[in-house]
C-alpha positions, 0 to 999 in steps of 0.5 A, a space after each residue: 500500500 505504501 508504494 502504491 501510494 508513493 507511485 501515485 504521488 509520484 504520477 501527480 507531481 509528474 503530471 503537474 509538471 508536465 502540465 506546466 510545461 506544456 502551458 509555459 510552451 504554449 504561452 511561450 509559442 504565442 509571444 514567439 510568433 508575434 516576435 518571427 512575424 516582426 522580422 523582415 528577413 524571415 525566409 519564406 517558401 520561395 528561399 527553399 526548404 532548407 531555410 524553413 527548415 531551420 527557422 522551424 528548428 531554432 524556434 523549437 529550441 527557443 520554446 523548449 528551453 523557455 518552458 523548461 525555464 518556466 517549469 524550473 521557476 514553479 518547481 522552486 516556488 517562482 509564481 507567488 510570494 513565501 511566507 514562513 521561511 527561516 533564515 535558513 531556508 532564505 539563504 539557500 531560496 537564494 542560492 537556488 533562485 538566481 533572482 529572489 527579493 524578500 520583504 521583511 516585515 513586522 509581524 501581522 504587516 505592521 501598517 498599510 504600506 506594508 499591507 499595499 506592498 504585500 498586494 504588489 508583490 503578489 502582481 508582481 510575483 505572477 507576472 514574472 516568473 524569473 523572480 521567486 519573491 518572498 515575506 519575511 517576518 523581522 523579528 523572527 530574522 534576527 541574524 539578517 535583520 542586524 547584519 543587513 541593518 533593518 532598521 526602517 520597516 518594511 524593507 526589501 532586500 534583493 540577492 542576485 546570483 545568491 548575494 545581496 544586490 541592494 537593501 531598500 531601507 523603507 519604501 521611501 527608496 521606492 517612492 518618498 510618499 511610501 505609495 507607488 503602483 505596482 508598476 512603479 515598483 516594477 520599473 525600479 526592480 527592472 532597472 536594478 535587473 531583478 525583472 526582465 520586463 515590465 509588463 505589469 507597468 504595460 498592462 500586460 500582466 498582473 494588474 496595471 497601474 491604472 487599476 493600482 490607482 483606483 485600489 489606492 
């Protein structure tokens, strides 16, 4: 009974996997198409088959390894923010994701900032994907709490490549007025290379800032 028990779990988080890759593949196909079709100097029937060919092939490669990213990123928990991390299992987060912030907050949140900036990283933690995001509680962080100086709260804390990049001590280092959308957030992490677009800023993605400023 165990091991039949152990095969099915194993046939679900299969399947789960799979199936998120052929969702990824066709996501990923789609935004494909638009960028070949944009291209002047795609070959056509008239170039020979050789040329189609090779086209079909590079554009096979680009899907597989895009959705092989995107299956990767959900299995490492990328696609919403974690809560109830130790600093322990934070440390290795970042080493296993190559781009991770964490928010450190008081407990329960604290405020409203903290409470407006837990509903743009789930925006965020949605629409991108290269990103694994995270919510720390600081009082139960006290070894990273003291040696990052959190001293304004919250804070966000971003590791690249498993290091600390920068610490945003407030959100006054977003905004002065500690209120932004989630798309002027968005545009401060892709300009310190923590996303790899601004879709959310676009209105392509998780929550525009039109919508931002009607929730304010």
């Amino acid at each position: 009974m165990q091991r039949g028990g152990r095969g099915a779990t194993n046939d679900a988080v299969a399947a789960a996997v799979q199936s998120a890759v052929l969702s990824a593949a066709t996501s990923v196909e789609a935004s494909l198409d638009e960028q070949l079709s944009a291209l002047p100097s795609l070959p056509t029937p008239d170039d020979g088959e050789d040329d189609m060919a090779a086209v079909r092939a590079a554009r096979m490669a680009a899907l597989r390894a895009a959705a092989a990213d995107r299956a990767a990123w959900s299995a490492a928990g990328h696609g919403s923010v974690a809560e109830g991390l130790s600093e322990k299992e934070l440390l290795a987060a970042t080493k296993a994701s190559t781009r991770l912030v964490a928010a450190f907050v008081r407990p329960g949140g604290g405020n409203i900032y903290a409470t407006e900036l837990e509903a743009h990283l789930t925006k965020l933690a949605g629409a991108h994907l290269e990103t694994r995001f995270v919510r720390m509680d600081a009082e139960r962080s006290p070894f990273l709490s003291n040696k990052l100086h959190l001293r304004v709260l919250p804070a966000l804390v971003w590791f690249r490549g498993g290091k600390v990049a920068r610490v945003l001590h407030g959100l006054g280092e977003v905004d002065p007025s500690g209120r932004f959308t989630t798309g002027v957030l968005e545009a401060v992490l892709f300009e310190g290379g923590m996303v790899t677009s601004t879709v959310v800023g676009d209105g392509r993605g998780g929550g525009s800032d039109e919508e931002d400023e009607e929730d304010a």
